[in-house]
C-alpha positions in Angstrom: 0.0 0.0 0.0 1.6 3.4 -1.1 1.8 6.2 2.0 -1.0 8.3 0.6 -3.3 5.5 0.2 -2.2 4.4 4.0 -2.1 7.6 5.8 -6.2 8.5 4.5 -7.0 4.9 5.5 -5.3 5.4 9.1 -6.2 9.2 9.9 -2.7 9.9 10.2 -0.2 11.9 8.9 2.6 11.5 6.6 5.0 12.7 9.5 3.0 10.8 12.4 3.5 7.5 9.7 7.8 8.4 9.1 7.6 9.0 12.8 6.1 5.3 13.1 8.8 4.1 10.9 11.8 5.6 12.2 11.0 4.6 15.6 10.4 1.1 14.8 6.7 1.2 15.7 5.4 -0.6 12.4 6.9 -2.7 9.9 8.9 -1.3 7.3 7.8 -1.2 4.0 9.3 -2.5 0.8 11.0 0.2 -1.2 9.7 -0.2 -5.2 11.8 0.4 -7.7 11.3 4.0 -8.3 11.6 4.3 -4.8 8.0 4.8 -3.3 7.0 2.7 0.2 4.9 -0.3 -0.4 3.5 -0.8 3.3 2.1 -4.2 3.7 -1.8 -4.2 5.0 -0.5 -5.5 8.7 0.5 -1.9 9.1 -2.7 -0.5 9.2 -3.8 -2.4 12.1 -0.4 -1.4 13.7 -1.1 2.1 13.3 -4.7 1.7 14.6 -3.2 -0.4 17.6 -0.8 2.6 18.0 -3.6 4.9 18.1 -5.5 3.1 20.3 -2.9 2.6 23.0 -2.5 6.7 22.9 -6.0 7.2 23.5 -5.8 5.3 26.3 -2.5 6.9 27.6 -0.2 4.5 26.7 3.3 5.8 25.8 5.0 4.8 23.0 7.6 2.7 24.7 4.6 0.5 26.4 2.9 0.3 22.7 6.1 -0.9 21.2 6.5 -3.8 23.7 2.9 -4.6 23.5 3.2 -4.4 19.3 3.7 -8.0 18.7 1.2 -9.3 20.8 -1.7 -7.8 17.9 0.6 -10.1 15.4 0.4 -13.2 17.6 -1.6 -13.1 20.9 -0.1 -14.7 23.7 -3.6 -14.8 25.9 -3.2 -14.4 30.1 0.6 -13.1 29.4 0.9 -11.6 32.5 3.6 -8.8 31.3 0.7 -7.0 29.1 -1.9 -7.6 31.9 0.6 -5.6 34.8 0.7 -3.2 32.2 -2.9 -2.8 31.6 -3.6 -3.1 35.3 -1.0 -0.3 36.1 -2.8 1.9 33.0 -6.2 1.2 34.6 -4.7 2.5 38.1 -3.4 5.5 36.4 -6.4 6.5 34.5 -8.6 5.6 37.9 -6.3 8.6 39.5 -6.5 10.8 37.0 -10.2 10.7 36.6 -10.1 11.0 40.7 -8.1 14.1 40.1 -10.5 15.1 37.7 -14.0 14.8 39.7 -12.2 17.1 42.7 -11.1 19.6 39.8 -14.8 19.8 38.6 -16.2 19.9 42.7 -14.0 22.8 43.0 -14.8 24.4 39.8 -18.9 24.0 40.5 -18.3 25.9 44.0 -16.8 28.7 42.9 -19.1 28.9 39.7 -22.1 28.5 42.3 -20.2 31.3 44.1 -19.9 33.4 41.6 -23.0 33.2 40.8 -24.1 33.7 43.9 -21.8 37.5 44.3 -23.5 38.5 41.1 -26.9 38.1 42.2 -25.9 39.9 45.2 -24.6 42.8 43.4 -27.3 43.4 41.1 -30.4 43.3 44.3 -28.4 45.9 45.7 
């Protein structure tokens, strides 16, 4: 598959996809004869594994590890699953951190409020 035919079908860019490549995230393509990348079709679903590790706050140095376990699934492996588990924890704080952000925010917006309503009945 040429890049511009891979990067629509992925949603990413062409430096995101030479990114990919020079960091060893996907497998390399085939250089043609007039030079152009031939990526084989694998590397779509590496770039969507990729993506979908991000979205999930994954760096890049857990994705790469966890890379050839989408080529061959080694099920119950217990290095993915502390990885996982220790991701879950993460997002679990974050979304913690999150809920107390958004408490605080809602008092003072209630408060606020509140001062405003004050000011203008007086």
């Amino acid at each position: 598959m040429r890049t511009g035919v891979l990067v629509k079908r992925a949603g990413v860019t062409r430096d995101t996809l030479r990114y990919y490549e020079r960091e060893g995230l996907i497998t390399p393509p085939v250089r043609l004869m007039n030079g152009y990348r031939d990526y084989p079709e694998q590397v779509l679903e590496e770039i969507r594994f990729i993506r979908l590790g991000q979205s999930v706050g994954l760096p890049l140095q857990i994705i790469r590890r966890a890379i050839p376990y989408l080529v061959a699934p080694r099920p119950g492996c217990q290095e993915l699953r502390a990885v996982l588990e220790a991701q879950m924890r993460a997002l679990d704080e974050q979304m913690d951190a999150l809920r107390l952000a958004k408490a605080r925010l809602s008092k003072w917006l209630l408060a606020n409020r509140a001062a405003a309503i004050d000011t203008a009945s007086a």
